[in-house]
MMTF fields as JSON, N, C-alpha, C and O atoms, coordinates in Angstrom:
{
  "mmtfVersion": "1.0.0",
  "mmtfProducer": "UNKNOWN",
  "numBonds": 267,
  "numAtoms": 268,
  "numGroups": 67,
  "numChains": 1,
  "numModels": 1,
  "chainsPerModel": [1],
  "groupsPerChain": [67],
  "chainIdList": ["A"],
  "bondAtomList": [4, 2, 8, 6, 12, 10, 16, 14, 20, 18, 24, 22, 28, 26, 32, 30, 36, 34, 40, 38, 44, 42, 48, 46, 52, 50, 56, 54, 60, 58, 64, 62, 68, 66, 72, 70, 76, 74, 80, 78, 84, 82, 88, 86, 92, 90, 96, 94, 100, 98, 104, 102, 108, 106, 112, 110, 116, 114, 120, 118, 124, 122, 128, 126, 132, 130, 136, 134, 140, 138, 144, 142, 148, 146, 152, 150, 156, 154, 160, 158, 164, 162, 168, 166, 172, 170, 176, 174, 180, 178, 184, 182, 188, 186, 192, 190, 196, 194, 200, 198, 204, 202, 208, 206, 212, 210, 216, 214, 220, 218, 224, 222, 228, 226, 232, 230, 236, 234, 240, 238, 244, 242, 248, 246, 252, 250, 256, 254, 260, 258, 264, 262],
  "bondOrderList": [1, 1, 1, 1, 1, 1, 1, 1, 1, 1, 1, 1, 1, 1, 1, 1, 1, 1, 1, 1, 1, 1, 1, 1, 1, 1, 1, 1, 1, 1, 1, 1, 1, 1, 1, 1, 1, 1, 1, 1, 1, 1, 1, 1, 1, 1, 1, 1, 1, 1, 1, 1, 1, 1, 1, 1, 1, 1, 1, 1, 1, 1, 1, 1, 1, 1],
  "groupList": [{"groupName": "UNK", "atomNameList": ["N", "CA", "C", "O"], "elementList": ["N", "C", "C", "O"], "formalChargeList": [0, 0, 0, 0], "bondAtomList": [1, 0, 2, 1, 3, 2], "bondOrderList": [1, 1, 2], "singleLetterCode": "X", "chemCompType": "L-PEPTIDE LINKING"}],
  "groupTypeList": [0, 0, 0, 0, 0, 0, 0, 0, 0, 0, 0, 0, 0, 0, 0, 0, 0, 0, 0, 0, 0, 0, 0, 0, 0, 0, 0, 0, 0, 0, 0, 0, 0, 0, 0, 0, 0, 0, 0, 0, 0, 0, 0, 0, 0, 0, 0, 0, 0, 0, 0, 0, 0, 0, 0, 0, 0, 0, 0, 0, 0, 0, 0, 0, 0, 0, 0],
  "groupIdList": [1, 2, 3, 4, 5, 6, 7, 8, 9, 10, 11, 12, 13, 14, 15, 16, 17, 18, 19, 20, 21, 22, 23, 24, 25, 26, 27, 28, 29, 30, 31, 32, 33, 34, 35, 36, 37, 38, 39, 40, 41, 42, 43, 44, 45, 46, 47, 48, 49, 50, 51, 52, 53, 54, 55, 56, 57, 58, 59, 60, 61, 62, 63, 64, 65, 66, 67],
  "secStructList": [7, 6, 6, 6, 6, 6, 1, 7, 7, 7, 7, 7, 7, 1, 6, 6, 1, 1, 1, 7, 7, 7, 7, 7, 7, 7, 7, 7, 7, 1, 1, 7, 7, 7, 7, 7, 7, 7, 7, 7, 7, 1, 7, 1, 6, 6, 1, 7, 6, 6, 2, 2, 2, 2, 2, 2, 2, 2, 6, 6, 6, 4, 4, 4, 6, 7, 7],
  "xCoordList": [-5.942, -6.808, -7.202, -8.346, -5.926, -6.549, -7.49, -8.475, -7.39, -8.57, -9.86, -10.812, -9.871, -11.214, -11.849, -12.937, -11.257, -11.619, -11.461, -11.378, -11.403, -11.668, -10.55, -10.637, -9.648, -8.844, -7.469, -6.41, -7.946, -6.984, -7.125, -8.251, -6.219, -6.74, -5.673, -4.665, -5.883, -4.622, -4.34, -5.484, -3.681, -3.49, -3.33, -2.98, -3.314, -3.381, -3.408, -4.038, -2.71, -2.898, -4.382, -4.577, -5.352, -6.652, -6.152, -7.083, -4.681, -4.959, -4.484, -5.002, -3.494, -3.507, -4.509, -4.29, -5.757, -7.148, -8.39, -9.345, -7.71, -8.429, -7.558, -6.384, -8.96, -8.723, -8.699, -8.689, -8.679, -9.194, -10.593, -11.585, -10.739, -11.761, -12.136, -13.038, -11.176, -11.472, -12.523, -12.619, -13.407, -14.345, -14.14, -14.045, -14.137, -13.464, -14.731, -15.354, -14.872, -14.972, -14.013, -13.077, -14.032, -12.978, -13.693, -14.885, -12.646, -12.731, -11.856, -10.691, -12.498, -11.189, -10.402, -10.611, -9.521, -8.503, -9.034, -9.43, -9.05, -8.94, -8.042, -7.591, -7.279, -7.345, -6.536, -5.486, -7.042, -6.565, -4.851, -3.941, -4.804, -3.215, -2.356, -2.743, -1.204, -0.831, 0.734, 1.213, 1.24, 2.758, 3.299, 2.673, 4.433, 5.286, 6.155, 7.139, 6.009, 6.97, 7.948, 7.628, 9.237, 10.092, 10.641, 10.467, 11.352, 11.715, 13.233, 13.364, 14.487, 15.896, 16.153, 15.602, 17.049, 17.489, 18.857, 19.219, 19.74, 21.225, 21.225, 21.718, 20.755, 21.093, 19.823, 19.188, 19.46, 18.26, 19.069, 18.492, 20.033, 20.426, 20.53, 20.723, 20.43, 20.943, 19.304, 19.216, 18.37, 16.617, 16.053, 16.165, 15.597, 14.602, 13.65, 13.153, 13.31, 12.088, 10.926, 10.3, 10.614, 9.38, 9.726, 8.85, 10.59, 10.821, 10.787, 10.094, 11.591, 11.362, 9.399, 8.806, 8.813, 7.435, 6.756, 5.948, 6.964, 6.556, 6.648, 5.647, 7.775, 8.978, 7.849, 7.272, 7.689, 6.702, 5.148, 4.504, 4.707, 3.45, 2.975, 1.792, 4.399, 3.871, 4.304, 3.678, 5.271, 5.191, 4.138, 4.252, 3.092, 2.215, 0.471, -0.606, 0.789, -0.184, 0.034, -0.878, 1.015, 1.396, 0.46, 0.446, -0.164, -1.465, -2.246, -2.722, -2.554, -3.672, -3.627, -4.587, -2.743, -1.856, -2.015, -2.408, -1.497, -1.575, -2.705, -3.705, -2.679, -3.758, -4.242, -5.145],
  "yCoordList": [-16.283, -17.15, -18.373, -18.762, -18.958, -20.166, -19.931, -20.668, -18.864, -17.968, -17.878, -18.188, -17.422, -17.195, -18.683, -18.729, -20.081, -20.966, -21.645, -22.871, -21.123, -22.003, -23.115, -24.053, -22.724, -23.586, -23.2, -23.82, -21.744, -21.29, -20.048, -19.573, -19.283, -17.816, -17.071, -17.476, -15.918, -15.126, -13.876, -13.458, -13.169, -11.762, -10.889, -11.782, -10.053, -8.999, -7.682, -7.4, -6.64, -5.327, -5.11, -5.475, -4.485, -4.012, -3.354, -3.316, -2.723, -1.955, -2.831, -2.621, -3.724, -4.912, -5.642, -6.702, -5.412, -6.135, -4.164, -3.774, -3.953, -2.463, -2.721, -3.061, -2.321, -2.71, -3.888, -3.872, -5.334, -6.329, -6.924, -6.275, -8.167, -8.686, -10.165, -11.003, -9.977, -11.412, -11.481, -10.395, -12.37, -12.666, -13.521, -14.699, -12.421, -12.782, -11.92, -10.918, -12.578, -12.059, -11.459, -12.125, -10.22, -9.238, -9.866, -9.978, -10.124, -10.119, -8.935, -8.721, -8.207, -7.76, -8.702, -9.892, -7.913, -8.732, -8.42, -7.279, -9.364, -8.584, -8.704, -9.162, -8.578, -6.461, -6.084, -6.561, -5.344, -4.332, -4.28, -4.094, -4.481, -4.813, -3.55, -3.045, -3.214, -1.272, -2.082, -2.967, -1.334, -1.317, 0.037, 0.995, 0.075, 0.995, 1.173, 0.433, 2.237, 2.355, 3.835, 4.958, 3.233, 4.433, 4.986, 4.536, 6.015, 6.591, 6.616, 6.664, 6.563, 6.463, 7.134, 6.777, 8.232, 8.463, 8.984, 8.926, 9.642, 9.776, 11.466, 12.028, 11.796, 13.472, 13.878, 13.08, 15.163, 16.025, 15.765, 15.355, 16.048, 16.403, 15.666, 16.171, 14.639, 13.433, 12.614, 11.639, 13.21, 12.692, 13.135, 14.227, 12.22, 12.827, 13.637, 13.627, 14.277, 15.794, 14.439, 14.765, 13.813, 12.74, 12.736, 13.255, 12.361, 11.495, 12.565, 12.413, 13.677, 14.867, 15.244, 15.0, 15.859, 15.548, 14.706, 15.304, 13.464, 12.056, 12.541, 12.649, 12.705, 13.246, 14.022, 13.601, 15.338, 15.936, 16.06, 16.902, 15.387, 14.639, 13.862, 13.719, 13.092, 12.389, 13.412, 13.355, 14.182, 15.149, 16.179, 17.06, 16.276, 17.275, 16.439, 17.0, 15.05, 14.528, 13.688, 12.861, 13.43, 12.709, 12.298, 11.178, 12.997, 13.121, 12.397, 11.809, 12.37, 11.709, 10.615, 10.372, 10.139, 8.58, 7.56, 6.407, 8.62, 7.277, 6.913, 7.624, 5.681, 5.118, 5.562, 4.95],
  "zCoordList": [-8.44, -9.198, -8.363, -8.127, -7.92, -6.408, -5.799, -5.782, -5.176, -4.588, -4.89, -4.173, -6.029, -6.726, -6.644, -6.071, -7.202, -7.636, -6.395, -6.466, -5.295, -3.732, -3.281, -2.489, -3.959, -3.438, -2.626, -2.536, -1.981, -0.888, -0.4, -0.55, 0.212, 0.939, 0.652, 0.072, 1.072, 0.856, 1.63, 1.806, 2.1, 3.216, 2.078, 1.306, 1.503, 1.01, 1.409, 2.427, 0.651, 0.742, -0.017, -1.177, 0.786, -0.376, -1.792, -2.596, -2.404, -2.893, -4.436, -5.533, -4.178, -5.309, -5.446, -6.033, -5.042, -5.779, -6.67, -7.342, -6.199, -6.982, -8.381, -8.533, -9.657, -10.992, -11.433, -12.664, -10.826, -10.727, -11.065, -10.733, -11.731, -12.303, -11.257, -11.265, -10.594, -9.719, -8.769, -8.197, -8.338, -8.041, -6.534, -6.191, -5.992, -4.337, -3.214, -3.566, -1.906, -0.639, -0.064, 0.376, 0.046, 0.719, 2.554, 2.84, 3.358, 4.755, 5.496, 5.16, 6.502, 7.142, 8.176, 8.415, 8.676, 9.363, 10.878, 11.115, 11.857, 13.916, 14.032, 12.982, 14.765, 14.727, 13.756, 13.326, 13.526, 12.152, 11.852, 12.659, 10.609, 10.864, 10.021, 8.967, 10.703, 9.774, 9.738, 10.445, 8.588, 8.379, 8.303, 7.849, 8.745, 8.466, 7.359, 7.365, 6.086, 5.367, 5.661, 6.05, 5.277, 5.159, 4.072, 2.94, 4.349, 2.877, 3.696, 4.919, 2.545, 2.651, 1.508, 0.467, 1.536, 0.306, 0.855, 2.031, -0.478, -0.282, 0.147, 1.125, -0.565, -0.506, -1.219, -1.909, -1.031, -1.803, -3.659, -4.666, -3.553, -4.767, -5.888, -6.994, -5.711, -6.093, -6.596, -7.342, -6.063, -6.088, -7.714, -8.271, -8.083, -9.328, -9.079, -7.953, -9.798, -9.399, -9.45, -10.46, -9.22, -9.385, -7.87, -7.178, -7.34, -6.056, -4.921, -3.915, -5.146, -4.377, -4.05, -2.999, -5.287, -5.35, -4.251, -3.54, -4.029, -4.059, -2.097, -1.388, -1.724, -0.658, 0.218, 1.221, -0.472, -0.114, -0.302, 0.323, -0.985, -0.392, 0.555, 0.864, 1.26, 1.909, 3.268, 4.327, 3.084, 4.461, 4.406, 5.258, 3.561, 3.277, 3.706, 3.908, 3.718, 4.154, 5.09, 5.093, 6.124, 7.054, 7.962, 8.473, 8.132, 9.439, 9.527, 10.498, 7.955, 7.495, 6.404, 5.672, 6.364, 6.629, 7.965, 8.14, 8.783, 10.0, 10.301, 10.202, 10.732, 11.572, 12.593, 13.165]
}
């Protein structure tokens, strides 16, 4: 809301302003800035069928994830 009303800036992920009503200039960043997330878990067995799912989507689209 600072933002909107000019009274500051902010770094952001693009994807916490999707569904948003706020009234902002999107800038990109030089040079492009990437993070790394990981996944940790204990055992297969021990995973919710959501998280397993989740598990293999992202090894099913890995490729095309990275930068």
């Amino acid at each position: 809301m600072m933002v909107q009303e000019g009274l500051g800036v902010s770094i952001l992920p693009e994807l916490v302003l999707q569904g948003t009503n706020y009234q902002v200039d999107l800038k990109p960043l030089q040079p492009t800035l990437y993070r790394k997330v990981g996944i940790i878990k204990k055992d297969d067995n021990s995973l919710p069928i959501a998280s397993k799912y989740f598990i293999d989507l992202i090894h099913q689209n890995i490729n095309s994830l990275k930068a």
